[in-house]
Residue frames as a rotation matrix with the C-alpha (Angstrom) as fourth column:
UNK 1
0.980 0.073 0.187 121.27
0.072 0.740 -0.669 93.99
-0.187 0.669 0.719 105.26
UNK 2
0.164 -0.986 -0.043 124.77
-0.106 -0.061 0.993 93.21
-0.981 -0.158 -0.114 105.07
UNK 3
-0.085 -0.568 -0.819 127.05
-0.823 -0.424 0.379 93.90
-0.562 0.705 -0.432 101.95
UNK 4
0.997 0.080 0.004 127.38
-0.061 0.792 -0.608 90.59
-0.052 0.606 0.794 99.24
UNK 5
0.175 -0.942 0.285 130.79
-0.540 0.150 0.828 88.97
-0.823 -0.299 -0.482 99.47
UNK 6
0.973 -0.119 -0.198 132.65
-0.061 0.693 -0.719 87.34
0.223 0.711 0.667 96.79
UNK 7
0.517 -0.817 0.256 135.71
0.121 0.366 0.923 85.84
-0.847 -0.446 0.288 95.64
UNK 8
-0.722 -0.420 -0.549 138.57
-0.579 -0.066 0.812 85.72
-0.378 0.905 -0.195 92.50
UNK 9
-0.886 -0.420 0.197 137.89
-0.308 0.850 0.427 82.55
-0.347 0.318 -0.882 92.37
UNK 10
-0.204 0.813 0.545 133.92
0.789 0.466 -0.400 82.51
-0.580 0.349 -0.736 91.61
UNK 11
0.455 0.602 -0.656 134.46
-0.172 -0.664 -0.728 85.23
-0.874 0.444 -0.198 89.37
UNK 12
-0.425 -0.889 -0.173 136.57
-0.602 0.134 0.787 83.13
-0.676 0.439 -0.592 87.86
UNK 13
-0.808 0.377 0.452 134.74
0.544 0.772 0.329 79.77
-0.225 0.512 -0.829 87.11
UNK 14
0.504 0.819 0.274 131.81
0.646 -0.147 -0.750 82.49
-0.574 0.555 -0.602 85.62
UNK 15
-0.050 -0.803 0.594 134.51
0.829 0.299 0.473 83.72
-0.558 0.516 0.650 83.49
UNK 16
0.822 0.558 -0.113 133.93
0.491 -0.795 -0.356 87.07
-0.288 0.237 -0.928 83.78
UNK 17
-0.179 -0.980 -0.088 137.92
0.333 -0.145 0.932 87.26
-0.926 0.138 0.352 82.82
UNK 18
-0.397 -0.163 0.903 136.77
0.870 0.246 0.427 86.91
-0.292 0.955 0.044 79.27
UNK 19
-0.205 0.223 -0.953 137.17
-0.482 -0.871 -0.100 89.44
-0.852 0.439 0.285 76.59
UNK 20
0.740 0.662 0.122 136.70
0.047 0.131 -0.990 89.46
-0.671 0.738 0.066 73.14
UNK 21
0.390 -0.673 0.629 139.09
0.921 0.268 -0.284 88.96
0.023 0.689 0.724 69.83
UNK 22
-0.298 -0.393 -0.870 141.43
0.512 -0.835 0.202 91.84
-0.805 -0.386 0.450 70.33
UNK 23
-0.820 0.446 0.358 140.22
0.139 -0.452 0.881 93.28
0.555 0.773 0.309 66.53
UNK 24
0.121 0.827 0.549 136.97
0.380 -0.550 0.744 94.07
0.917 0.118 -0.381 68.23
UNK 25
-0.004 0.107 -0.994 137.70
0.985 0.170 0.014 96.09
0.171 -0.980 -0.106 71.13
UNK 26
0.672 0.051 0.739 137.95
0.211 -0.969 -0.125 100.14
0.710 0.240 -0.662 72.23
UNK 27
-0.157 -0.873 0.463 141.57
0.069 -0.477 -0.876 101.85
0.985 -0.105 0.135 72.71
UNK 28
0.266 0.628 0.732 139.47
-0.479 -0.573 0.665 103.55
0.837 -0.527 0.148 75.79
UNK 29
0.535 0.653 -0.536 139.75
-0.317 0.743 0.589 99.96
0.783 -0.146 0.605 77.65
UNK 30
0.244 -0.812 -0.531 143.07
-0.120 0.518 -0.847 99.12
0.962 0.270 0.028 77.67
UNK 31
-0.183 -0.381 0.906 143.77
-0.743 -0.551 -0.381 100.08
0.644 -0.743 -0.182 81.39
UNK 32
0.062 0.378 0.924 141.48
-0.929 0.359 -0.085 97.39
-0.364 -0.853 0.373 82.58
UNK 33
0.657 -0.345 -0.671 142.99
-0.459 0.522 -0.719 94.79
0.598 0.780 0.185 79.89
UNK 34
0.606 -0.584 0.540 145.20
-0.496 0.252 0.831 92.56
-0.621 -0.772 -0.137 81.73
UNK 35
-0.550 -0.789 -0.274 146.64
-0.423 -0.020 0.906 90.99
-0.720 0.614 -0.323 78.32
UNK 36
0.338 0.744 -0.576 145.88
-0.937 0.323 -0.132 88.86
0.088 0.585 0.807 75.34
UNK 37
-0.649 -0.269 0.712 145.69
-0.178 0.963 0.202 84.60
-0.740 0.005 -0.672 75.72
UNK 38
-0.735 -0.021 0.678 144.53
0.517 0.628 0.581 82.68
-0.438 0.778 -0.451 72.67
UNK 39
-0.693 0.571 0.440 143.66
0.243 -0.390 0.888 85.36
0.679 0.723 0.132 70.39
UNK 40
0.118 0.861 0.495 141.33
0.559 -0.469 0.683 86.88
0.821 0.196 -0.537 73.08
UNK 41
-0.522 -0.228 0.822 141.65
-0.564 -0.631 -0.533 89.71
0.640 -0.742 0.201 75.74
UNK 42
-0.164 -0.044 -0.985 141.83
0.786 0.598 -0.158 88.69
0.597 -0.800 -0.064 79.34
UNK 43
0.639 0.429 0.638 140.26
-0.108 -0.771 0.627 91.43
0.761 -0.470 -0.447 81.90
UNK 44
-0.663 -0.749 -0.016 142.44
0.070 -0.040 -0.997 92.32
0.746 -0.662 0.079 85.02
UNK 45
0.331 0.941 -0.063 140.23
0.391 -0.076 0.917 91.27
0.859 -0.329 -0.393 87.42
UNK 46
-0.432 -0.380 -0.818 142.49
0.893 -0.307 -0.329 93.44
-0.126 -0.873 0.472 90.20
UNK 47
-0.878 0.166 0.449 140.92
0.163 -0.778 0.607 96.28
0.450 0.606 0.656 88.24
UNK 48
-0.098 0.995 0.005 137.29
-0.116 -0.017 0.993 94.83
0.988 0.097 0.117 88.25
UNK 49
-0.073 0.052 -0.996 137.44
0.844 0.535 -0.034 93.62
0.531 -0.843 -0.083 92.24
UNK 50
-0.781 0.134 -0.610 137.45
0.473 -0.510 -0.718 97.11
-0.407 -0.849 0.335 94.09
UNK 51
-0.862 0.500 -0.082 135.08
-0.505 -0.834 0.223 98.89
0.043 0.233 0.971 91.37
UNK 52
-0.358 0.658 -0.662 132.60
0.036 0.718 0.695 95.97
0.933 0.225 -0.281 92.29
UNK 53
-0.388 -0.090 -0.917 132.79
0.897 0.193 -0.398 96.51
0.213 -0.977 0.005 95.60
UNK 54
-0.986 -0.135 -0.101 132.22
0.132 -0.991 0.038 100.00
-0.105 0.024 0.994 94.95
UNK 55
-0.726 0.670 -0.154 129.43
-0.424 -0.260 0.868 99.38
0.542 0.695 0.473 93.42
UNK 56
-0.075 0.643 -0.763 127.83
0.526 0.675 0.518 97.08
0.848 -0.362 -0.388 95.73
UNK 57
-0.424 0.066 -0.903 128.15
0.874 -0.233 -0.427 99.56
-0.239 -0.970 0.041 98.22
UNK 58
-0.924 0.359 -0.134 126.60
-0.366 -0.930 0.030 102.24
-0.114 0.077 0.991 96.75
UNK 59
-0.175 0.971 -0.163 123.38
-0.194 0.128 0.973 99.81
0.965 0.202 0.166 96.12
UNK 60
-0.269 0.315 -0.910 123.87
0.931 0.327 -0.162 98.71
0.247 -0.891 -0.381 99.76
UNK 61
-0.816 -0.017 -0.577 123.95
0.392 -0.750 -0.533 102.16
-0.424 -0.661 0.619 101.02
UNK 62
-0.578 0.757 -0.306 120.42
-0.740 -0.328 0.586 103.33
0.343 0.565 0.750 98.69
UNK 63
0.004 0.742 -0.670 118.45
0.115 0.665 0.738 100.23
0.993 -0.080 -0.082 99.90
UNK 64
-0.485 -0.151 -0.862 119.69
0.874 -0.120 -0.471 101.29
-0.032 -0.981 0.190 103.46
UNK 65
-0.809 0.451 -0.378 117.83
-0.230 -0.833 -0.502 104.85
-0.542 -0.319 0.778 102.82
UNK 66
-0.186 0.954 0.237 114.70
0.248 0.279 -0.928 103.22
-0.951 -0.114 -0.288 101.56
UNK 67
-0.860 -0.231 -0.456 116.18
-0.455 -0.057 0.888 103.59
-0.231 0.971 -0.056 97.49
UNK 68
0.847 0.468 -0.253 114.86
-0.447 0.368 -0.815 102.33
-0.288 0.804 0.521 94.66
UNK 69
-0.441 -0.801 0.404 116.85
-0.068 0.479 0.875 99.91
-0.895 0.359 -0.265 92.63
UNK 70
0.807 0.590 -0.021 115.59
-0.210 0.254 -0.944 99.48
-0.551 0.767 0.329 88.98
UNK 71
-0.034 -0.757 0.652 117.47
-0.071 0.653 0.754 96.63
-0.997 -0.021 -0.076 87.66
UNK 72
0.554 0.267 -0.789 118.02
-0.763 -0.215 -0.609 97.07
-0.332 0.939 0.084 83.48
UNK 73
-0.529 -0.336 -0.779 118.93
-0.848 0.197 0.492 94.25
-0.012 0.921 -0.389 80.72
UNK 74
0.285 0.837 -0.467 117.00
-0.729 -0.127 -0.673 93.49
-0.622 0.532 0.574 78.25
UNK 75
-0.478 -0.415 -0.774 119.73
-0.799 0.572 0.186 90.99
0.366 0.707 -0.605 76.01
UNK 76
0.485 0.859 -0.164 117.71
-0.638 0.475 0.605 87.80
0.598 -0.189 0.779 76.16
UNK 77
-0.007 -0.411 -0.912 120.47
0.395 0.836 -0.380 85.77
0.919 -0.363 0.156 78.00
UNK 78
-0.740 -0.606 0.293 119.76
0.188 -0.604 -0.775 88.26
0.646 -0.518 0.561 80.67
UNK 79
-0.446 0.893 -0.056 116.21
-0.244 -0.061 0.968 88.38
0.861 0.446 0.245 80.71
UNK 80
0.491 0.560 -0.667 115.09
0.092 0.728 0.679 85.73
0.866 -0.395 0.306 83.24
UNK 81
0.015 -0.641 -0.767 117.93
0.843 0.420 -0.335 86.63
0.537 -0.642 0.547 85.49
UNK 82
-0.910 -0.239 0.339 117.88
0.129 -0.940 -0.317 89.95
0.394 -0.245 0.886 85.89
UNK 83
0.214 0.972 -0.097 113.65
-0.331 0.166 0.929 89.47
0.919 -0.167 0.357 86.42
UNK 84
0.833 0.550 0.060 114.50
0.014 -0.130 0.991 87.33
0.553 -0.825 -0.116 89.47
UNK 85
-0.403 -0.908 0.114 117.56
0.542 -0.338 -0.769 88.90
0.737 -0.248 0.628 90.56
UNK 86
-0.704 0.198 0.682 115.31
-0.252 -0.967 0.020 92.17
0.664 -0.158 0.731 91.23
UNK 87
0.184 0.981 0.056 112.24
-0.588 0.064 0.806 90.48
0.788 -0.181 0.589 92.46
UNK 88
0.165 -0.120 -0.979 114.13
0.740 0.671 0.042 88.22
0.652 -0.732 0.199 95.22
UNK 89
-0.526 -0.630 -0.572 115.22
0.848 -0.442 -0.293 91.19
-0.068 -0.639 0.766 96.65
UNK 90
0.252 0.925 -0.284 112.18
0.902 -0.331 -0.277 92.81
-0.350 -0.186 -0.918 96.33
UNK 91
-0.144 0.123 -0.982 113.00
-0.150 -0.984 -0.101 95.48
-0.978 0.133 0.160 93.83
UNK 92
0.308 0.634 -0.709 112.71
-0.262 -0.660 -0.704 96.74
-0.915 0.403 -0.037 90.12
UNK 93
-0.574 -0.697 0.431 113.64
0.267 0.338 0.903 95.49
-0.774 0.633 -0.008 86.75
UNK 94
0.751 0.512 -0.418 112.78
-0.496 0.019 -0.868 96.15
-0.436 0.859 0.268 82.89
UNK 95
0.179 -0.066 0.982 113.49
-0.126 0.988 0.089 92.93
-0.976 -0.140 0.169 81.39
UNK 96
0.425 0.347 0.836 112.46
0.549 0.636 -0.543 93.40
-0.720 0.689 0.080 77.68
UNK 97
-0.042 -0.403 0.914 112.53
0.776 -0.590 -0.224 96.51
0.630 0.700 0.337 76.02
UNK 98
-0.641 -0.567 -0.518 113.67
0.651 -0.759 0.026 99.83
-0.408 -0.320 0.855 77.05
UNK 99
0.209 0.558 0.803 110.83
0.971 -0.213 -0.105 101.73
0.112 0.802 -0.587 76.30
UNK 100
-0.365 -0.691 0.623 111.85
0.672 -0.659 -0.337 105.56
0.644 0.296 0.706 75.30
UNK 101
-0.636 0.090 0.766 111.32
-0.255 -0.962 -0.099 107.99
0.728 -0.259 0.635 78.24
UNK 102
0.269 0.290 -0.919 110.59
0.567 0.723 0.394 105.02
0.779 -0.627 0.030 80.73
UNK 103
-0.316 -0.463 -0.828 112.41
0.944 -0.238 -0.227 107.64
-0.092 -0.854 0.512 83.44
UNK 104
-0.890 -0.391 -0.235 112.07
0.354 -0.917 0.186 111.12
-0.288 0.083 0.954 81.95
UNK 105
-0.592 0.721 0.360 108.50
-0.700 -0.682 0.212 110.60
0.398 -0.126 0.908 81.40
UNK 106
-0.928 0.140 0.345 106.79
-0.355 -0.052 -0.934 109.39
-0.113 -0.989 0.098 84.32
UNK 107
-0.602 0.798 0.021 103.76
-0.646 -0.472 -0.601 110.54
-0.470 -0.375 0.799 83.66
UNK 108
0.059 0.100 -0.993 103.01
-0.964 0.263 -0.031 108.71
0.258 0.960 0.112 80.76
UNK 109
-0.788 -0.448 -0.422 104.67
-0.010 0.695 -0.719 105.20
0.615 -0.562 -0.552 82.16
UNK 110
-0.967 0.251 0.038 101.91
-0.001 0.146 -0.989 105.78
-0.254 -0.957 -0.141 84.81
UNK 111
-0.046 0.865 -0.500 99.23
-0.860 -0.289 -0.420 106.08
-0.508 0.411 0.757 83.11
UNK 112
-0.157 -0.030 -0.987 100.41
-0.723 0.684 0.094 102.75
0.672 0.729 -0.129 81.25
UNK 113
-0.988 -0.074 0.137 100.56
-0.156 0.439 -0.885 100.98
0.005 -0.896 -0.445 84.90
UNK 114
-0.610 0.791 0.042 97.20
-0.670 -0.486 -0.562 102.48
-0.424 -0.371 0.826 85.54
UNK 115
0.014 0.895 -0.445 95.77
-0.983 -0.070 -0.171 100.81
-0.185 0.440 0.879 82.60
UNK 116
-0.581 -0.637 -0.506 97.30
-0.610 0.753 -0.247 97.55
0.539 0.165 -0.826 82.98
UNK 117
-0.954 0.008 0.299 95.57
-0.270 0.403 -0.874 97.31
-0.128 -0.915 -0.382 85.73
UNK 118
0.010 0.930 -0.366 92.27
-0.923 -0.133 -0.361 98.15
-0.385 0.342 0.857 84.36
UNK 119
-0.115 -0.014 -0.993 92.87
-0.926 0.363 0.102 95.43
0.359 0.932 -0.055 82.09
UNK 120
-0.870 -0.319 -0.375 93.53
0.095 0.640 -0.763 92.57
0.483 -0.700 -0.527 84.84
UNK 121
-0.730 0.676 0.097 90.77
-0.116 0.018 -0.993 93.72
-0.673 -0.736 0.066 86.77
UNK 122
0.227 0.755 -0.616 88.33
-0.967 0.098 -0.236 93.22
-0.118 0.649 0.752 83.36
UNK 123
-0.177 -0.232 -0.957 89.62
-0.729 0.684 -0.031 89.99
0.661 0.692 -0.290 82.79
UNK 124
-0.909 -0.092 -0.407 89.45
0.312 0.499 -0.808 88.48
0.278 -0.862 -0.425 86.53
UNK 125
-0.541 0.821 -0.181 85.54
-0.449 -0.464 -0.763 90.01
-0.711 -0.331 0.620 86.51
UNK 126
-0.904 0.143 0.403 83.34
0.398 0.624 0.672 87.84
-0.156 0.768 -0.621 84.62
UNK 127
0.167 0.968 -0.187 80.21
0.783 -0.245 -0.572 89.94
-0.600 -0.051 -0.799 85.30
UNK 128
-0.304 -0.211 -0.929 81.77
-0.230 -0.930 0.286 92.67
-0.925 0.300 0.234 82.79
UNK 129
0.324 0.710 0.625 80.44
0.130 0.621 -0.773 90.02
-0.937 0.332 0.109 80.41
UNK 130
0.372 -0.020 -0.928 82.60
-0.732 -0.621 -0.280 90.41
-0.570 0.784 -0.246 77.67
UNK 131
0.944 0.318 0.088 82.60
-0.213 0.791 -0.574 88.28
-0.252 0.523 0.814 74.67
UNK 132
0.560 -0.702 0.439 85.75
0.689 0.689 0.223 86.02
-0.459 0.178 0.870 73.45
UNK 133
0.329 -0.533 0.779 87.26
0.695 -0.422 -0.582 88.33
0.639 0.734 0.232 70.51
UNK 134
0.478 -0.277 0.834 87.19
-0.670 -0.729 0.142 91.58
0.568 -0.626 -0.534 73.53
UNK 135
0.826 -0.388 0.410 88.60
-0.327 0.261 0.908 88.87
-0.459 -0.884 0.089 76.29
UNK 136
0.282 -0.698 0.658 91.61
0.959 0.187 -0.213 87.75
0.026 0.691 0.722 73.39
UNK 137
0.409 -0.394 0.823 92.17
0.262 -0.813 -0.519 91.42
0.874 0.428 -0.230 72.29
UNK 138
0.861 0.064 0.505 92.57
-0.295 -0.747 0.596 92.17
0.415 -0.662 -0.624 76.16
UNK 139
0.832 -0.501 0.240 95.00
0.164 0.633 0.756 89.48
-0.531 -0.590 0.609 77.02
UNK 140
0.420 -0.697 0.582 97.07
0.826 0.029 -0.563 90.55
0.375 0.717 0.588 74.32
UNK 141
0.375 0.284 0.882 97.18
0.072 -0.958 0.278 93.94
0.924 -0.041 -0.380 75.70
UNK 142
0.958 -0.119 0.262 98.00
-0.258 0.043 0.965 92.63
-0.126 -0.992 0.010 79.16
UNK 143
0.606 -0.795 0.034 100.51
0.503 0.416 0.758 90.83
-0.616 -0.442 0.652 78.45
UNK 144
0.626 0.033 0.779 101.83
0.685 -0.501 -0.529 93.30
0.373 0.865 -0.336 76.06
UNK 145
0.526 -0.548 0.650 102.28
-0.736 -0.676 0.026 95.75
0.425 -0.492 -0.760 78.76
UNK 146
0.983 -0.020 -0.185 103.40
0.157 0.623 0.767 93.02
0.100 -0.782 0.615 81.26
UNK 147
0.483 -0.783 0.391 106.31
0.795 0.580 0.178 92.27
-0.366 0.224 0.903 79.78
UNK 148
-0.048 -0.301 0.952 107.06
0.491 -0.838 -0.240 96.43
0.870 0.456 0.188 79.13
UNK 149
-0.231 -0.175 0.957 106.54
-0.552 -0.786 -0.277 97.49
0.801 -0.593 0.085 82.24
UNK 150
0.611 0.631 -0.479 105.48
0.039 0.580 0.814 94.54
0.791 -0.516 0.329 84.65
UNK 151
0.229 -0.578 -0.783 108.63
0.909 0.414 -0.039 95.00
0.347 -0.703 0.620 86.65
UNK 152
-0.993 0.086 0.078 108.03
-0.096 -0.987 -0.128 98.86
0.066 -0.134 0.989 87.45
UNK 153
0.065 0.788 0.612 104.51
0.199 -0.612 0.766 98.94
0.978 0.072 -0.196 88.30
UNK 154
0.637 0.243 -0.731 105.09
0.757 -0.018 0.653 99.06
0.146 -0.970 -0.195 91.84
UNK 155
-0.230 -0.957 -0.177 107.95
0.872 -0.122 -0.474 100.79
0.432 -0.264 0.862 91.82
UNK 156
0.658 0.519 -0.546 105.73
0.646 -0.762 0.055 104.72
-0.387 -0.389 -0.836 92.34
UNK 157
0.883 -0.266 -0.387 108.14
-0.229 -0.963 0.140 106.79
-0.410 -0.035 -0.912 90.93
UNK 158
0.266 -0.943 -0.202 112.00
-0.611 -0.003 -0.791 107.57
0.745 0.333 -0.577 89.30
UNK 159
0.573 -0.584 -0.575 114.78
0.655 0.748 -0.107 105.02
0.493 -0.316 0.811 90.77
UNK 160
0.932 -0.233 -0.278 116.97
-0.017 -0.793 0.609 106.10
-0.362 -0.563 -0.743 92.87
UNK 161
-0.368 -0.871 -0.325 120.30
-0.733 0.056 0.678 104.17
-0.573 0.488 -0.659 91.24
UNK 162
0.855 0.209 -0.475 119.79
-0.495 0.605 -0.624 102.08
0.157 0.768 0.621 87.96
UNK 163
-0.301 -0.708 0.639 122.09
-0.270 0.705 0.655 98.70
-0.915 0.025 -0.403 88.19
UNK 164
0.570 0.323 -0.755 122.91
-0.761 -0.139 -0.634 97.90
-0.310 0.936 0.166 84.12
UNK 165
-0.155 -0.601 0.784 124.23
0.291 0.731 0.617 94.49
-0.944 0.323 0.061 82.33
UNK 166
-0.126 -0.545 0.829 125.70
0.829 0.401 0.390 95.90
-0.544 0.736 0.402 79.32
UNK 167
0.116 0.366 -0.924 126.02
0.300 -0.899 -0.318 99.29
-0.947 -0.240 -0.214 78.68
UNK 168
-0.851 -0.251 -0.462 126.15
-0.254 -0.574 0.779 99.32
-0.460 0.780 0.424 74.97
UNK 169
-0.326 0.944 0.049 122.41
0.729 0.219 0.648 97.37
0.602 0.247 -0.760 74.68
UNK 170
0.211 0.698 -0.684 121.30
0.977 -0.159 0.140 99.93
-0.011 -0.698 -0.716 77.12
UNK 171
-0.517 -0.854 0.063 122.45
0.846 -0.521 -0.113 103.20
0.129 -0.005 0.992 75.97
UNK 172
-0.049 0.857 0.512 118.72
0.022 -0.512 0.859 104.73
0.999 0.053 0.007 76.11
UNK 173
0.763 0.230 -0.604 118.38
0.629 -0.053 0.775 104.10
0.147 -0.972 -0.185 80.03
UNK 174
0.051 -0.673 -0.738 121.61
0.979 -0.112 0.170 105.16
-0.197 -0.731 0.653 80.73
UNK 175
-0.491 0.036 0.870 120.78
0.304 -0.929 0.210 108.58
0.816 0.368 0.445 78.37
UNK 176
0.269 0.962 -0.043 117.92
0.256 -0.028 0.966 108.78
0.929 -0.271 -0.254 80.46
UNK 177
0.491 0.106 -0.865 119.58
0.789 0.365 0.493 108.42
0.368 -0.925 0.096 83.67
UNK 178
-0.384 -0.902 0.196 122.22
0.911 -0.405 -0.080 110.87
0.152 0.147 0.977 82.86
UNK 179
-0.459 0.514 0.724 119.62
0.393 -0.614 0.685 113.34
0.797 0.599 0.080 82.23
UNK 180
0.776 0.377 0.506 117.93
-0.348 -0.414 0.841 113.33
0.527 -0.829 -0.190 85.85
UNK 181
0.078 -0.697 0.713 121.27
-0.953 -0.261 -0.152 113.16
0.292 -0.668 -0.685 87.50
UNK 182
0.896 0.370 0.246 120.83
-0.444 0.728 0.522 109.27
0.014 -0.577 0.817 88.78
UNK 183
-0.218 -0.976 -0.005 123.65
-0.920 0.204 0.335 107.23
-0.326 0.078 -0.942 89.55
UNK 184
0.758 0.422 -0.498 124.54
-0.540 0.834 -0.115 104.02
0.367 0.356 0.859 87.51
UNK 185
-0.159 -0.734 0.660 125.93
-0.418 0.656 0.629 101.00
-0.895 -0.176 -0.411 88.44
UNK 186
0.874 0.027 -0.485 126.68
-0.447 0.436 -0.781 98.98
0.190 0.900 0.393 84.87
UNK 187
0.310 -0.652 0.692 128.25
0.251 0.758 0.602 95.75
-0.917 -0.012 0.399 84.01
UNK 188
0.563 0.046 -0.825 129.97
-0.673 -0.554 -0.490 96.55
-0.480 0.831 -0.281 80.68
UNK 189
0.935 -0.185 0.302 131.42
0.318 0.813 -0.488 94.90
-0.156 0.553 0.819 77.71
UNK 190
0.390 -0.667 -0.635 134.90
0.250 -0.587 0.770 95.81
-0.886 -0.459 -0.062 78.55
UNK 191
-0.615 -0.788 0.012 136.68
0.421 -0.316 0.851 95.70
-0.667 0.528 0.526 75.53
UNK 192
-0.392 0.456 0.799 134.05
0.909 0.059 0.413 97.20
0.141 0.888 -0.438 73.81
UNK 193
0.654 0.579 0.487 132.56
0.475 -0.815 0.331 100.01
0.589 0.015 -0.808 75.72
UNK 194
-0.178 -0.516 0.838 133.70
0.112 -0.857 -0.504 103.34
0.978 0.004 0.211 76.63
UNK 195
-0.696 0.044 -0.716 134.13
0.692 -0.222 -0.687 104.70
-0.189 -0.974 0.125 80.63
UNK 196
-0.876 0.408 0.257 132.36
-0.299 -0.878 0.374 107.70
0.378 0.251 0.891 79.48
UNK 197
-0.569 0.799 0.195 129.36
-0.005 -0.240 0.971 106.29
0.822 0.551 0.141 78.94
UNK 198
0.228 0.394 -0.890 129.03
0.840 0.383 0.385 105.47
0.492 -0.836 -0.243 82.81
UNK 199
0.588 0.459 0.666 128.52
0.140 -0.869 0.475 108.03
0.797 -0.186 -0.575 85.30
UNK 200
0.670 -0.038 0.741 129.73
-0.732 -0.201 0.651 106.89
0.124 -0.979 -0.162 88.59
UNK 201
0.156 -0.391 0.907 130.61
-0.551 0.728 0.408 103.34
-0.820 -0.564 -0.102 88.56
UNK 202
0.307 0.042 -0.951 132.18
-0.908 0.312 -0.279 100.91
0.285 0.949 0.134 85.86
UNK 203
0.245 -0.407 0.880 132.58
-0.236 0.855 0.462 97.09
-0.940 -0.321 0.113 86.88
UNK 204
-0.033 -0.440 -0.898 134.84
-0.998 -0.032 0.052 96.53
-0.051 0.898 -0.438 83.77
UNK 205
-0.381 0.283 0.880 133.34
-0.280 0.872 -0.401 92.85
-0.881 -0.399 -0.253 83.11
UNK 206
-0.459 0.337 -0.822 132.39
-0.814 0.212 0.541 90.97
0.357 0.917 0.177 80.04
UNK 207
-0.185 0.302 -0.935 129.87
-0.092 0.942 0.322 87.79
0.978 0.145 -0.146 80.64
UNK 208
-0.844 -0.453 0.288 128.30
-0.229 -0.181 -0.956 88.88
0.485 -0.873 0.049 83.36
UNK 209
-0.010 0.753 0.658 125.22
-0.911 -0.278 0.304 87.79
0.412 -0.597 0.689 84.06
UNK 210
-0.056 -0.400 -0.915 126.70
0.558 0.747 -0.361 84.44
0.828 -0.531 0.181 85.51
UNK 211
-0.892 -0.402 -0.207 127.88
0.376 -0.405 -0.833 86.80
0.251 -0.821 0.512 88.53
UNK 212
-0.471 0.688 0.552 124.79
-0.466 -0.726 0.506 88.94
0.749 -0.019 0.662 88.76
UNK 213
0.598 0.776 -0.199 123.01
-0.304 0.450 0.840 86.03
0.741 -0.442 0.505 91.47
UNK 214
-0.403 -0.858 -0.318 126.47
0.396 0.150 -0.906 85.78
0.825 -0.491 0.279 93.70
């Protein structure tokens, strides 16, 4: 599978240039700050162009050894994209909520899979004969989990690298990741979040999930 190519110019017209009002931004940034136009910070996107690249090559090079990918944001303008970002390309995503110890405990997480299923397979079985109020209480339940873990039941196990849009709504995954050593890729609100909080890679971007389907 060859690399993803891009350009300035279509990271222009999804205006991943834009920052925010310079009053809301962190000191931390500045490097990747290219200046301020009407009252709002402009990203240097000579900055953001090789550490994208970077990044796309470190997911190319994990899907080349038979990775995981588990694709993470949850903000709702993300939602739907990031879902079938992951799922065209046959991998992983959690869409909704971040649920605490979604990586660090497994076990647990599997056991929720487990019983999803159960659930699906009662509902798609009409000889289990069960009455309206139990076939309501289950569907709630299904789709409960669905939408908590529907994009990780296949996955079988920890990710190998976690790709993030917006590392200050995600600061639980990225604890998480930090914790079992994983590497992240993470769009970030530039003027807003810290390098720190990223491990490996930082595509210093704001408004990114335009780009995310390039």
């Amino acid at each position: 599978m060859a690399i993803p190519t891009f350009t300035m110019r279509q990271m222009l017209e999804a205006g991943i240039h834009f920052g925010h009002h310079p009053r809301r931004w962190n000191p931390r940034m500045e490097p990747y700050l290219f200046g301020v136009r009407n009252n709002v910070h402009v990203i240097n996107l000579e900055k953001t162009v090789p550490m994208l690249e970077e990044a796309l090559k470190a997911v190319h090079d994990v899907v080349t050894k038979g990775g995981r990918v588990l694709f993470v944001g949850t903000k709702p303008q993300a939602s739907a994209v990031i879902a079938e970002a992951a799922s065209r390309c046959g991998q992983y995503y959690v869409n909704h909520r971040w649920l605490g110890g979604m990586m660090t405990n497994w076990k647990t997480v599997s056991r929720s899979i487990k019983r999803l299923g159960e659930y699906e397979e009662a509902l798609n079985n009409p000889e289990k004969g069960l009455t309206k109020k139990e076939i309501l209480q289950l569907t709630r339940e299904r789709e409960k989990l669905e939408r908590a873990i529907g994009g990780i039941r296949e996955m079988g196990g920890v990710p190998s690298i976690l790709v993030i849009i917006d590392t200050n709504k995600e600061l639980t995954a990225i604890k998480e990741a930090r914790k079992l050593g994983l590497p992240i890729v993470a769009w970030s609100t530039v003027t807003l979040t810290r390098p720190k909080s990223i491990i490996r890679f930082l595509a210093t971007m704001t408004h990114c999930v335009l780009f995310v389907l390039l």
